[in-house]
C-alpha positions as CSV (number, residue, x, y, z in Angstrom):
1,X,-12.4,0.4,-21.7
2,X,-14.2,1.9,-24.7
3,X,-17.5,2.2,-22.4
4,X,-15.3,4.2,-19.9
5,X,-13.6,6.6,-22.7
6,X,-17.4,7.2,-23.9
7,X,-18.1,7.5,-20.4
8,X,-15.5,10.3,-20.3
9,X,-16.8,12.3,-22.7
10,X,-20.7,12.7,-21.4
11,X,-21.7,16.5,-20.2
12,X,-22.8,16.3,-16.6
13,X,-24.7,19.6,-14.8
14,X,-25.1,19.4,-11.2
15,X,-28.2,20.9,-9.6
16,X,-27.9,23.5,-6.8
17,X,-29.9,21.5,-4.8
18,X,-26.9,18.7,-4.0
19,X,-24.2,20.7,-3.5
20,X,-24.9,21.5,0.3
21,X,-25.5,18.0,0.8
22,X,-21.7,17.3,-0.1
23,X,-20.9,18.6,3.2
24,X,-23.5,17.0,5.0
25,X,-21.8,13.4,4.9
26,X,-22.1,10.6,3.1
27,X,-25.4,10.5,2.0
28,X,-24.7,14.1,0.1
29,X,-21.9,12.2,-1.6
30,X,-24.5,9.3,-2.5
31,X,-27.2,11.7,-4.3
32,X,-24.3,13.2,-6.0
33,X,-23.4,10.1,-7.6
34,X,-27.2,9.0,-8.0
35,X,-27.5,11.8,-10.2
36,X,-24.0,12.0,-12.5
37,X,-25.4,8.1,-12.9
38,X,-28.4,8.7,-14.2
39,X,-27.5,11.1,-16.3
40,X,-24.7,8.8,-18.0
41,X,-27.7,6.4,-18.2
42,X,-29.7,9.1,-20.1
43,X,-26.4,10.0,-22.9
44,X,-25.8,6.1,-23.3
45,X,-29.4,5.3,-24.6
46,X,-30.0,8.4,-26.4
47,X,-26.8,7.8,-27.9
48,X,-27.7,4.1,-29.0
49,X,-31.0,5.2,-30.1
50,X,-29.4,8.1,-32.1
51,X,-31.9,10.3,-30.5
52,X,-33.0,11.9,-27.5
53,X,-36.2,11.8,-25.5
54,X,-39.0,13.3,-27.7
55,X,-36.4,13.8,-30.4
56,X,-37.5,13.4,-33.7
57,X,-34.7,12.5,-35.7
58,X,-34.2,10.3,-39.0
59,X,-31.1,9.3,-37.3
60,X,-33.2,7.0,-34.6
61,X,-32.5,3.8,-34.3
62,X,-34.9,2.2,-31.9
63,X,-37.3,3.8,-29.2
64,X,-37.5,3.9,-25.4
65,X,-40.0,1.9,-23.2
66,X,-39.5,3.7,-20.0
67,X,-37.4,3.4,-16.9
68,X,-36.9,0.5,-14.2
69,X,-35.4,1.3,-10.7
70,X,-32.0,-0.6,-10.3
71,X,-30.5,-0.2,-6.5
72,X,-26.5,-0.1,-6.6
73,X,-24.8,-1.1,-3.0
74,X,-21.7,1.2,-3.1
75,X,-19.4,2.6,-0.9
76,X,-20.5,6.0,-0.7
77,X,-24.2,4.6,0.0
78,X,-27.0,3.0,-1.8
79,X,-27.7,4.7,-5.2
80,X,-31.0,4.5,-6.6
81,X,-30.5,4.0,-10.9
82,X,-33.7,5.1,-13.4
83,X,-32.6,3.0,-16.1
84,X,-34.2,3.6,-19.6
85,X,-35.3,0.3,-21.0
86,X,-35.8,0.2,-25.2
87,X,-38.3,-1.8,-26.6
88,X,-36.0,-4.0,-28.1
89,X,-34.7,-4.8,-24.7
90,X,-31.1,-4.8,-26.1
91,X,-29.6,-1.7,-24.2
92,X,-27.3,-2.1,-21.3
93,X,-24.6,-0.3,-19.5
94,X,-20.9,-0.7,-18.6
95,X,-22.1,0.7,-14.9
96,X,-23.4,-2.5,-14.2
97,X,-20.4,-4.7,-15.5
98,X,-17.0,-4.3,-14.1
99,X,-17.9,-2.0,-11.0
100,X,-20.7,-3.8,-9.7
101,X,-18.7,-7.2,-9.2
102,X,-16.3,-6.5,-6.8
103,X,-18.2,-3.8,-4.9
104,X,-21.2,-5.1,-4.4
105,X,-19.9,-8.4,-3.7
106,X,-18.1,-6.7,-1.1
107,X,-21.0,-5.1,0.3
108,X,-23.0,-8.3,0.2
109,X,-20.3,-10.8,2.5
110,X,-21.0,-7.3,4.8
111,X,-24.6,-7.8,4.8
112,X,-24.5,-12.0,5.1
113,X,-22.2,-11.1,8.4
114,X,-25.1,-8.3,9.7
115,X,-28.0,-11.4,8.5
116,X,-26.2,-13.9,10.4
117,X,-25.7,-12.2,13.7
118,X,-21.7,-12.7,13.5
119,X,-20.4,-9.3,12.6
120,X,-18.2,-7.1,14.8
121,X,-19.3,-3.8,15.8
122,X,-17.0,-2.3,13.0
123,X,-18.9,-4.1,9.8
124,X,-22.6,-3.4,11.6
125,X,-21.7,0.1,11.4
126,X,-19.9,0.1,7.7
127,X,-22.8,-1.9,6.8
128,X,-25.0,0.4,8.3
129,X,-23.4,3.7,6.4
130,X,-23.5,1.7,3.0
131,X,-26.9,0.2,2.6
132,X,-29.1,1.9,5.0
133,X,-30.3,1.1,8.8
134,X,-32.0,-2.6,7.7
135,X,-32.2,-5.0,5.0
136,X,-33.9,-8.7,4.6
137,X,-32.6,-11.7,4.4
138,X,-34.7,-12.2,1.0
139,X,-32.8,-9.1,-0.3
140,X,-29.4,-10.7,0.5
141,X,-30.2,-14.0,-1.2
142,X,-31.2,-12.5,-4.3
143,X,-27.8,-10.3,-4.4
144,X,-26.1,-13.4,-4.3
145,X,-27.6,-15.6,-6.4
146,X,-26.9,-12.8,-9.1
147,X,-23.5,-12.5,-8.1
148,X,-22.6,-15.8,-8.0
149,X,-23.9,-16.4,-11.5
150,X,-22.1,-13.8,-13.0
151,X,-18.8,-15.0,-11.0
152,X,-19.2,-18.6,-12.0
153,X,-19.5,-17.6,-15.9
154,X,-16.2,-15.9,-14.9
155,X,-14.7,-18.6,-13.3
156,X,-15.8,-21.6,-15.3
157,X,-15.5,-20.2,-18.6
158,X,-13.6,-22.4,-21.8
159,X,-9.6,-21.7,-21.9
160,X,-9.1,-21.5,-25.9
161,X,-5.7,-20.1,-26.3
162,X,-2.3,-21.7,-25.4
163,X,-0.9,-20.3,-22.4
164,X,2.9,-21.4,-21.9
165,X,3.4,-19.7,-18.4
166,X,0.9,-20.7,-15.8
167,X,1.7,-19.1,-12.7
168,X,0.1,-20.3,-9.0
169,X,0.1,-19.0,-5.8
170,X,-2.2,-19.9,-2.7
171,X,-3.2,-17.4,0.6
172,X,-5.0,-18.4,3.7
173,X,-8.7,-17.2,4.3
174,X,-10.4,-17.5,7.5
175,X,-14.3,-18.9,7.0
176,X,-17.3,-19.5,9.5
177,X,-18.4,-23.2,8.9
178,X,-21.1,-23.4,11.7
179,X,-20.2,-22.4,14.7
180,X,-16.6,-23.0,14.1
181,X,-14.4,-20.6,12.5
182,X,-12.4,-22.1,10.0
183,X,-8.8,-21.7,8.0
184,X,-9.1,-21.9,3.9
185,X,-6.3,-21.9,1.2
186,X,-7.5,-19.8,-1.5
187,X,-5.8,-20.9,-4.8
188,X,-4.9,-18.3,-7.3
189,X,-4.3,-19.5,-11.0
190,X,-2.8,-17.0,-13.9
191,X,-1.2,-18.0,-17.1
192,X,0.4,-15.8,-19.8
193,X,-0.7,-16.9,-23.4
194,X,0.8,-17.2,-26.6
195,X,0.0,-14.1,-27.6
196,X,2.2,-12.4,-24.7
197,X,-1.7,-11.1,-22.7
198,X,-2.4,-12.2,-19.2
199,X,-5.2,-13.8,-17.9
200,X,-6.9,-15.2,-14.8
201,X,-7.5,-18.7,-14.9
202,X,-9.9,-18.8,-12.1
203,X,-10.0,-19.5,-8.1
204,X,-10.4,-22.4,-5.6
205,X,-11.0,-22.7,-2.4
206,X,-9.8,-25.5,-0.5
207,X,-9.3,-26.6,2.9
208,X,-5.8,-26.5,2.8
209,X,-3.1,-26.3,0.2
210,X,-2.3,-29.8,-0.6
211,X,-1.1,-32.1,-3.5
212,X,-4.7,-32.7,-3.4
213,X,-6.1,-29.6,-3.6
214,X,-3.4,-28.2,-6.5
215,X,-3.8,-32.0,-7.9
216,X,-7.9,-31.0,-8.7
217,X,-7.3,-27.6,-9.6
218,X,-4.7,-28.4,-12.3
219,X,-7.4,-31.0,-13.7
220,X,-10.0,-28.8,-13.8
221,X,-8.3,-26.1,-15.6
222,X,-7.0,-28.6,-18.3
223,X,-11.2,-30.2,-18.3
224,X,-11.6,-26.4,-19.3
225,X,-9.2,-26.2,-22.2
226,X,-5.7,-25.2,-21.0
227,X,-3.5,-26.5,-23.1
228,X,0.7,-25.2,-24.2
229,X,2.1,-24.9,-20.8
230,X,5.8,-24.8,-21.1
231,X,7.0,-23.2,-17.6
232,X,5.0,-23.5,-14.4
233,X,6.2,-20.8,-11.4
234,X,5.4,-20.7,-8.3
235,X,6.9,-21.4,-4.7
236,X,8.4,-24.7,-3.2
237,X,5.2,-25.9,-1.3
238,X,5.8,-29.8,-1.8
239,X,2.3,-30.7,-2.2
240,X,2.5,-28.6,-5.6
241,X,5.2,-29.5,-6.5
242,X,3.8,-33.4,-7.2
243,X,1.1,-31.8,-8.5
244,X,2.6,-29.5,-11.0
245,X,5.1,-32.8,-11.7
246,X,1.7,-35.1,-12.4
247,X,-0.6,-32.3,-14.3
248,X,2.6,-30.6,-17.1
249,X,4.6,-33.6,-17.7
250,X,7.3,-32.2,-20.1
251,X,6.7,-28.3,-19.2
252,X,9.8,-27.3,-16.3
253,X,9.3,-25.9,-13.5
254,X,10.5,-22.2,-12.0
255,X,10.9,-22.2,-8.4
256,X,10.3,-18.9,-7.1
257,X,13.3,-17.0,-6.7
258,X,11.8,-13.9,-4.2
259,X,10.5,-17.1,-2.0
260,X,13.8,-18.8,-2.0
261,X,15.9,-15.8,-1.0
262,X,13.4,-15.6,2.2
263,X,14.4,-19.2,2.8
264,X,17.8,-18.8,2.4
265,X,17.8,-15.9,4.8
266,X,16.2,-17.7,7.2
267,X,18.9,-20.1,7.5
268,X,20.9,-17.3,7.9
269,X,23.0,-16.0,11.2
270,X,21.9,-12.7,11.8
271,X,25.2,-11.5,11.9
272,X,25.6,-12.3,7.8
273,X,22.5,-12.2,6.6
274,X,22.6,-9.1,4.7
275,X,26.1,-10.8,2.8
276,X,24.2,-13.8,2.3
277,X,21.1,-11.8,0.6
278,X,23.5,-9.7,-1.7
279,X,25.5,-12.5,-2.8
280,X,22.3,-14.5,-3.8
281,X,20.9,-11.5,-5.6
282,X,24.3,-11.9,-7.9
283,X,23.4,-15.1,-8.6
284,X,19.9,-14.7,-9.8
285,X,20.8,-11.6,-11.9
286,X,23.7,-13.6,-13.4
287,X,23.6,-12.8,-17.8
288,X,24.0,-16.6,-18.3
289,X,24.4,-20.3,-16.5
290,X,28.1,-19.8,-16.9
291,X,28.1,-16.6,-14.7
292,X,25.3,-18.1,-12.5
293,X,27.2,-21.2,-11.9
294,X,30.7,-19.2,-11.0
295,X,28.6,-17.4,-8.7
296,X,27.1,-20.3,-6.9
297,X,30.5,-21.9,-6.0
298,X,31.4,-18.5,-4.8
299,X,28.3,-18.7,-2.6
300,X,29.4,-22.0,-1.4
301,X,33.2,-21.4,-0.6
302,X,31.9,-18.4,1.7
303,X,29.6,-19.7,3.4
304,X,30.2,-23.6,3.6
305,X,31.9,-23.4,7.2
306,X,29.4,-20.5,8.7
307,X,26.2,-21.0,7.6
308,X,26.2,-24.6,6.1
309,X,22.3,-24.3,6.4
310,X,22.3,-21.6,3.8
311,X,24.5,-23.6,1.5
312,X,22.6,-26.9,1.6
313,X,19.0,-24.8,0.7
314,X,21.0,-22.8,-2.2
315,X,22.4,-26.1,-3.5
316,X,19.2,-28.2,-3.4
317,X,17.2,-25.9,-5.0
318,X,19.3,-23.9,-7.4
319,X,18.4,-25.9,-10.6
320,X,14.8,-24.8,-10.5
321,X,15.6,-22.0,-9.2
322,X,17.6,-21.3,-12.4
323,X,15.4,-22.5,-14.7
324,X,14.4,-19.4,-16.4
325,X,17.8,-19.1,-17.7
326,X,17.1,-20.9,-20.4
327,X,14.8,-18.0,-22.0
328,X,15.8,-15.4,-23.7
329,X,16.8,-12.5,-21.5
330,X,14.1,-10.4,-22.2
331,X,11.2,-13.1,-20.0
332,X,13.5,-13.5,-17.0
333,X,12.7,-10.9,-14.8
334,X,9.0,-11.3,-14.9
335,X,9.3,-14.8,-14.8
336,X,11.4,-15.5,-12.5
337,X,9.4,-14.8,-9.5
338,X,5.4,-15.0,-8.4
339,X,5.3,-11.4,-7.9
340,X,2.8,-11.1,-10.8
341,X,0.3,-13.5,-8.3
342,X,1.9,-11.8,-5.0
343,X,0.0,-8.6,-6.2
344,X,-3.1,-10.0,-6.9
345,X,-2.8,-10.8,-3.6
346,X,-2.6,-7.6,-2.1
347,X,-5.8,-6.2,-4.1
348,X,-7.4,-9.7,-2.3
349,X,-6.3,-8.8,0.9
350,X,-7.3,-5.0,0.9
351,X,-10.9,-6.0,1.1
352,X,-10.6,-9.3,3.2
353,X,-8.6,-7.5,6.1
354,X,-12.1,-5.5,6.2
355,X,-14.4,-8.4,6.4
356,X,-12.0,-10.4,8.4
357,X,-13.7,-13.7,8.6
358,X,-16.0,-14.5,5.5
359,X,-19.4,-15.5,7.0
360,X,-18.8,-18.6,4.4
361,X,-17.2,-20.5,1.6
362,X,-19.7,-19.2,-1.0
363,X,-19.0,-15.6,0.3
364,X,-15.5,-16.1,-0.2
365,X,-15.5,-17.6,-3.6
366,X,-17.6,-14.8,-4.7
367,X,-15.5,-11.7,-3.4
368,X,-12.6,-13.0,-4.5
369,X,-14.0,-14.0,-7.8
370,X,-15.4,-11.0,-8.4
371,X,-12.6,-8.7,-7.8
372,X,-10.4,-11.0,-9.9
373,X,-12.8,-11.2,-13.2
374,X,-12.3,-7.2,-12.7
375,X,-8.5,-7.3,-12.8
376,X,-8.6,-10.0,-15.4
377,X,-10.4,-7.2,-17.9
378,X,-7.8,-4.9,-17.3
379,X,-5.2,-6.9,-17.6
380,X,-6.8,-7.7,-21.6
381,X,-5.6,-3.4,-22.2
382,X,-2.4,-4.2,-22.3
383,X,-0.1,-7.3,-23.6
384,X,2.5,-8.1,-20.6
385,X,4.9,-10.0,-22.8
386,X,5.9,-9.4,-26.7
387,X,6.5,-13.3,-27.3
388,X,8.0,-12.8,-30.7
389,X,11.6,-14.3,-29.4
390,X,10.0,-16.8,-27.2
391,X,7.9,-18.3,-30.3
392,X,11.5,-18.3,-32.1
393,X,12.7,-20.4,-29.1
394,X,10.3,-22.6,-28.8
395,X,10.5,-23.6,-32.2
396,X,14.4,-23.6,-31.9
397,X,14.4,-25.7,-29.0
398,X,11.7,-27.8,-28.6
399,X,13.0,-31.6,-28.9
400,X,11.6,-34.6,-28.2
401,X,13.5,-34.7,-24.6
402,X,11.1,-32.1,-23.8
403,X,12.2,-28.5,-22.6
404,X,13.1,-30.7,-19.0
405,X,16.4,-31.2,-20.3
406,X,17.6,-28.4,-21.7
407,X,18.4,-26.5,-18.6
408,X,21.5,-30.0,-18.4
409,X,22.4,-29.4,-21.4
410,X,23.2,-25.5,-21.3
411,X,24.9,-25.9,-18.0
């Protein structure tokens, strides 16, 4: 971002003072950050002000009104921030925006676990090394009331563009709800616009992943704007199916090919299994129907006696399965698949595997939001799809009979 390539350039001295301390532990590794921080603080106002402290300059444009202490939670320990306030009050920093999100909301479901009396040994003591021996209830309502703000604005904001690939995935959560301990479907939501960027759409948690649950989170995305969907992918869960079939009337529908290959191979004999896999991997990297469709009955003649299982899953869901194949060569492979939302996953389950069991709902929503408004700003750094052929197309293609039957008419 450009507040991380001015970041970059900032001179930063180290006093003798610390450097013992980086051998001491982790709190020599937190004054060591505390004071490359407030350093960056100091070059970022002087550098909106055009002028440093004292400095008389014609250049100046505004003046300081002192400092406020600003406590970050962070891994390496809390860090205590002077930051310089301007009389204008306009002056802020990039420290406080896309880091402080994610970690601190991951400090805070920590804390809510300590508060509550439910955490294991392991997140009292990680607790413990990140934000000190004690902390007050008071103190953790505060952090999340601020987080949760900043994760709603996030998560609730208006959906201008046109996004003609939405892509949807779910994973399960496990959440305190009184004394019980609870299982929650976390539902992931990402679209590709018109102008070939991804984005995040936004998070729900639900109790389980059901035509209900998709059914409400499809209606709340399109109450917030989305608009142009063309392809939906995702896997074969039947409850989103209806939904996706009730919410994009008119868009098709990619089946997930990485899921379908585990279902296929769990049909599978042992004994054939790895034939089975590469024979379906032909098939989905086929150039064209023509190729894809040769394939298939190849697929079928081998295995209709031994693994008629395997035969009847490729069969019934090859269509949407296929559906890609309509695009131009040049979207398949990324489209093909929900391994764009499978990795968002992993960043998701990095931090939850710590935690373990979310103290609650809220807590939950709030992690999770967080670290995903993060990876939707770097995802806006770079465009994932040049949609120049895909516009051309569109505007080749689209008939009244709606891009649903188009995939018939090729074959």
């Amino acid at each position: 971002t450009k507040g991380e390539e001015a970041m970059a350039g900032y001179d930063v001295s180290i006093g003798k003072d610390l450097l013992p301390g980086l051998l001491g532990g982790q709190d020599g590794l937190a004054k060591l950050v505390e004071a490359v921080l407030n350093q960056i603080l100091e070059a970022q106002v002087a550098e909106m002000l055009g002028a440093k402290r004292h400095e008389r300059s014609e250049e100046r444009d505004g003046y300081r009104n002192g400092y406020r202490s600003r406590t970050l939670y962070t891994r390496v320990g809390p860090v205590t921030l002077q930051v310089p306030q301007t009389r204008d009050g306009n002056f802020s920093t990039e420290i406080f925006r896309r880091y402080q999100r994610s970690e601190q909301a991951f400090v805070v479901a920590l804390m809510e676990m300590v508060v509550q009396g439910v955490s294991t040994r392991k997140v009292s003591a990680i607790t413990e090394e990140l934000c000190g021996a004690s902390f007050s209830k008071s103190t953790v309502s505060a952090l999340c009331s601020e987080l949760d703000a900043r994760v709603r604005v996030f998560n609730e904001r208006r959906l201008d563009s046109a996004y003609p690939f939405v892509l949807v995935d779910a994973l399960y959560i496990k959440s305190r709800e009184g004394d019980r301990v609870v299982s929650r479907a976390a539902l992931v939501l990402s679209g590709i616009r018109a102008d070939g960027y991804r984005e995040i759409l936004g998070i729900k948690i639900g109790d389980s992943e059901s035509f209900a649950t998709w059914d409400e989170s499809f209606r709340w995305l399109r109450s917030r704007g989305l608009k142009g969907v063309v392809f939906v992918i995702s896997d074969s869960h039947s409850g989103l199916i209806q939904a996706i079939a009730k919410n994009f009337q008119g868009a098709s529908w990619q089946r997930c090919q990485v899921h379908l290959m585990r279902n296929l191979l769990g049909y599978s004999p042992p004994k054939i299994r790895s034939e089975v896999a590469a024979l379906a991997k032909l098939i989905f990297q086929s150039t064209d129907l023509v190729e894809a469709n040769r394939r298939k009955e190849e697929f079928i003649e081998r295995f209709a006696n031994s693994a008629p299982k395997v035969v009847n899953c490729l069969v019934e869901a090859y269509d949407d399965a296929m559906a890609v194949m309509v695009l131009p060569n040049k979207y398949r492979k990324r489209l093909r698949t929900t391994n764009m939302q499978e990795r968002l996953n992993e960043e998701i389950r990095r931090r939850e595997r710590v935690i373990r069991i979310f103290p609650n709902d809220d807590s939950a929503l709030r992690l999770i939001g967080a670290l995903l408004a993060e990876k939707n700003e770097a995802w806006q750094e770079r465009r994932y799809l040049e949609m120049d052929e895909f516009a051309q197309w569109l505007a080749e293609w689209q008939t009244p009979n709606k891009i649903s039957n188009k995939i018939a008419m090729i074959g």
